[in-house]
C-alpha positions in Angstrom: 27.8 2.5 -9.6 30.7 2.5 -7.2 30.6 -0.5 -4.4 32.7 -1.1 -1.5 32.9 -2.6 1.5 34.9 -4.8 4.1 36.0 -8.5 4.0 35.9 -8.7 7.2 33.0 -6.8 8.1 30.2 -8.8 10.1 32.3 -12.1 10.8 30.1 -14.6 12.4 31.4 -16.1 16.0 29.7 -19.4 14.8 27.1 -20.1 12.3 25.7 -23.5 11.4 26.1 -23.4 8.3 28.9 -21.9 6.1 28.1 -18.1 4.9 28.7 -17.2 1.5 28.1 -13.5 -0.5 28.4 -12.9 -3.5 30.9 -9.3 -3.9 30.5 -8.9 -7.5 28.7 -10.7 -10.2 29.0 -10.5 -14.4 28.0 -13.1 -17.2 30.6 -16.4 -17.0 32.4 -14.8 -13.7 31.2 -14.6 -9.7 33.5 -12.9 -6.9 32.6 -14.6 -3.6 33.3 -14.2 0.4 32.5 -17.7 2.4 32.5 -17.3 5.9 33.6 -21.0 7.3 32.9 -21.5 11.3 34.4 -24.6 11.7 32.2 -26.6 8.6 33.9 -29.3 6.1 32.1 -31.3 3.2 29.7 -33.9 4.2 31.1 -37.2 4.4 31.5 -38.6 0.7 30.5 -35.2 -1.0 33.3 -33.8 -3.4 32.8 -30.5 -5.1 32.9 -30.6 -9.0 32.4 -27.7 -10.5 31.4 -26.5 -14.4 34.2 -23.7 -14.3 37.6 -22.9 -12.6 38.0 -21.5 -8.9 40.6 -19.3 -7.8 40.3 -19.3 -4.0 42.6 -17.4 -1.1 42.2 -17.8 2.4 42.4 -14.1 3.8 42.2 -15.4 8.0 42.0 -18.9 9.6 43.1 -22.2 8.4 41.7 -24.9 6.2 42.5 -28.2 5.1 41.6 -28.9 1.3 41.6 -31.9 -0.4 42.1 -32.3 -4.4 41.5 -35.7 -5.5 44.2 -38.2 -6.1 46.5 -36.4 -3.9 47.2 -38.5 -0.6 46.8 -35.7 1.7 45.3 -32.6 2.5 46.5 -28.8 1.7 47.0 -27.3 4.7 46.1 -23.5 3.9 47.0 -20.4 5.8 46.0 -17.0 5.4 47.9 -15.9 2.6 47.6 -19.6 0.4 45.9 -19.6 -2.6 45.2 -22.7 -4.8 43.9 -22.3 -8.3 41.1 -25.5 -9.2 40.5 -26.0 -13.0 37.0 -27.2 -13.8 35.7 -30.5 -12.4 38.7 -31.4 -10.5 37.1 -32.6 -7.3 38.1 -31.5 -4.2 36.6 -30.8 -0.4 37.0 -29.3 2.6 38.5 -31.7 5.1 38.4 -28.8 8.1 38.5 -25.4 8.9 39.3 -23.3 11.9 36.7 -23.6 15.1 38.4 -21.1 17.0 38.2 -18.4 14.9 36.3 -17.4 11.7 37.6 -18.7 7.9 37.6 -16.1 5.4 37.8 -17.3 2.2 37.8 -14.7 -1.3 36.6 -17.3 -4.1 36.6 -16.5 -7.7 34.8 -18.5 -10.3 34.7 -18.4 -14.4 33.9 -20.3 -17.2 36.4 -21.1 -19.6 
């Protein structure tokens, strides 16, 4: 079966919570869109996750945070930042003005 579709297709103005859809989908790999309306990690929450993400923000702007570094990644459309499993990291900010779009990839190694 043949899919397609748009990335940018259906952008929330604002959402209260972050929106994320999975594009494709096969044993040990995941292809996601997140959707990011102004959300960051809860206060003391750190992601830290079983397999390596490859993440590019397509539109908006983020701040990310990898532990241990002093200070945030400032990402713009076009930035990509590859995560090796369970090095924590969070979202410090995203855009309010406009809608995030973030194109996440995740595998096992």
């Amino acid at each position: 079966m043949v899919r397609n579709g748009n990335l940018f297709a259906d952008l929330p103005a604002q959402s209260e919570a972050e929106l994320t859809t999975i594009l494709a989908e096969e044993p040990g790999a995941r292809v996601e869109r997140i959707v990011s309306t102004g959300q960051a990690s809860p206060a003391g929450f750190w992601y830290d996750q079983d397999g390596t993400e490859w993440v590019i923000l397509l539109q908006g702007a983020a701040h990310l945070l990898i532990e241990g570094e002093e200070a945030p990644r400032t990402l713009q459309p076009g930035d990509f930042v590859e995560i090796p499993a369970h090095v924590r990291h969070r979202v410090e900010w995203t855009d309010t003005n406009r809608p995030t779009v973030w194109l996440a990839v995740h595998w096992r190694s």
